[in-house]
N, C-alpha and C positions, 0 to 999 in steps of 0.2 A: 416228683423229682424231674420229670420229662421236662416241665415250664423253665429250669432253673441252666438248661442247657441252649450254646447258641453255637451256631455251625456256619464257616464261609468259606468257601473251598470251590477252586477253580475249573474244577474239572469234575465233580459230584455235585447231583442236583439232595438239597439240603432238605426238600419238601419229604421224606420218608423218614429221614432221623428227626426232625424238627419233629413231628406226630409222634412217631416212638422213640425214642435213643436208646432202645433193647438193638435196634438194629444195629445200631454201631457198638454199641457199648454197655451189654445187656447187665446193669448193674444189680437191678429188679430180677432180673431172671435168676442170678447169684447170688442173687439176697433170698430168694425163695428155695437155693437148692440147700444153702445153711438151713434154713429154718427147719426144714422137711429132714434131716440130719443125714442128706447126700455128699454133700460134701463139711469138712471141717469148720472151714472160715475164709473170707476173702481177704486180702493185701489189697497193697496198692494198685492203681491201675497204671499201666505207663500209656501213653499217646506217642506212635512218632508218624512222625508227616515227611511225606516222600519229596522227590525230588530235593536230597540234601544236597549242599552247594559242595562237600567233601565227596559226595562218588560213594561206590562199595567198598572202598579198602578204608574211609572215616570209620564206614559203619561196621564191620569186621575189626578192624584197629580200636575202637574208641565204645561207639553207640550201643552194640548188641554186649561187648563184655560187661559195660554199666549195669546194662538193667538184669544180666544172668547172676551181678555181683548184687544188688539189691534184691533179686527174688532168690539168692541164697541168704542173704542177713534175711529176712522174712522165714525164712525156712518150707519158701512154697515146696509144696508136691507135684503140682501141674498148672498150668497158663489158659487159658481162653483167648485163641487169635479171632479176634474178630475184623478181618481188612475189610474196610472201606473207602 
């Protein structure tokens, strides 16, 4: 899966995730913690990318209630913040 990801970003050098993309977004890692019967199962993943053009109060008003309202229709239990 690592091959099937591409990364370009202004201000992070790509050459660590481009090797692994466990670092950024350790899907592999969460696929093995399922298998091993650590955790349940995985959702979706969300991506968001900083410097939004709306500020904190977009992302307060808008961005962060979206994805608390999609990882409740999923019925997560817990999130993995992976910043990058």
């Amino acid at each position: 899966m690592t091959g099937e990801l591409g990364m370009v970003h202004l201000h992070v050098n790509p050459t660590d995730v481009l090797a692994d993309h466990n670092v950024a977004q350790p899907t592999e890692v969460l696929a093995e913690l399922v298998t091993e019967g650590r955790v349940g199962a995985a959702t979706d993943h969300v991506s968001v990318m900083g410097y939004q053009r709306g500020g904190l109060e977009a992302w307060r008003a808008s961005t962060a209630p979206r994805i608390v309202d999609m990882l409740r229709d999923e019925r997560s239990d817990g999130v993995v913040l992976a910043p990058v």
